[in-house]
N, C-alpha and C positions, 0 to 999 in steps of 0.2 A: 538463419534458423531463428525463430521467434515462437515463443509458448505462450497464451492464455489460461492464466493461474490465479486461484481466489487466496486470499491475505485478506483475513481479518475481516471478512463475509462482501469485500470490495473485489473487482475481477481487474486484475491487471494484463497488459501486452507489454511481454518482458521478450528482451534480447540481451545478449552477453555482453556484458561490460556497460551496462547500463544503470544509470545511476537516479533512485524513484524515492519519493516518500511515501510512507504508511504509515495506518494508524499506529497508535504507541504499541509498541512491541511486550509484552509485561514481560521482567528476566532476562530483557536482550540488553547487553553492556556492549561499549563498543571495543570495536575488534573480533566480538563474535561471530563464530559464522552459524547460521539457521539455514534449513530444509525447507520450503514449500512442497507439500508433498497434494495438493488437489490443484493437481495440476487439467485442465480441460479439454484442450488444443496443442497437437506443438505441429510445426510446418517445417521440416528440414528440404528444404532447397525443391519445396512445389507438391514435395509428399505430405498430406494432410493427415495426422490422426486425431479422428475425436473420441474422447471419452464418452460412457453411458452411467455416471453423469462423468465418472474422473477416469483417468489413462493409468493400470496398474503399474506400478513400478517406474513410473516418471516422476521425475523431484526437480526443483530449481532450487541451486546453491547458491546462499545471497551471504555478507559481510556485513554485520550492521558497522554504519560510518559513524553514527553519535546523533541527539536527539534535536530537533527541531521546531520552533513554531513559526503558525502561520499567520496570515493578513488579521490583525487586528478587525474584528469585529463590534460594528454599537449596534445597541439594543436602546430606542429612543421609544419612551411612554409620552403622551399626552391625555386630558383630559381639558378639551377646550371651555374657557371660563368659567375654571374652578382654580386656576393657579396651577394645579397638578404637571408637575413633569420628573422625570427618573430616567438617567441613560446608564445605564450598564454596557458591560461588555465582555468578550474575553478572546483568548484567541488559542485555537485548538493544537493539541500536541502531536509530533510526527517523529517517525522515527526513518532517519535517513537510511538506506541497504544501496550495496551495489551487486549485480547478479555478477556473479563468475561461472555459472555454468550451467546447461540445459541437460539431463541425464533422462537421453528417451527407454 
């Protein structure tokens, strides 16, 4: 059984016990558990429902595990013979869940 559910305006393909990052969570601590509630698709064992756009009454229950970042990012400027150069960077923040459970 596997659902297609949006988090955070990104579409994920979620199964149980599955462990995903998303974007930062705002108010999610870990140990919490969160609702996905636009949910799109769920497939239990070849039965397809799709949503028009969302499936009423379907939710995925996730646990947030604690916060994460990603691959370090540069941002490298030039401006050929003028001396000019500028590297920046950063690296974006995620918030680790694991699904416990698909509720069609």
């Amino acid at each position: 059984m596997y659902a297609i559910v949006e988090i955070q305006g990104q579409q994920f393909r979620v199964e149980k016990g599955q462990k995903l990052f998303v974007n930062v969570l705002p108010d999610a601590k870990e140990g919490d558990k969160v609702e996905f509630e636009r949910v799109l698709l769920i497939d239990n064992d070849g039965t397809v429902s799709v949503g028009t756009p969302t499936i009423s009454g379907a939710k995925v229950v996730a646990e947030v595990n604690g916060a994460a970042k990603g691959k370090k990012v540069l941002v490298f400027h030039k401006k050929r013979r003028k001396g000019y150069r500028k590297l920046n960077g950063h690296r974006h923040q995620y918030t680790s869940v694991t699904i416990n459970d698909i509720v069609a």
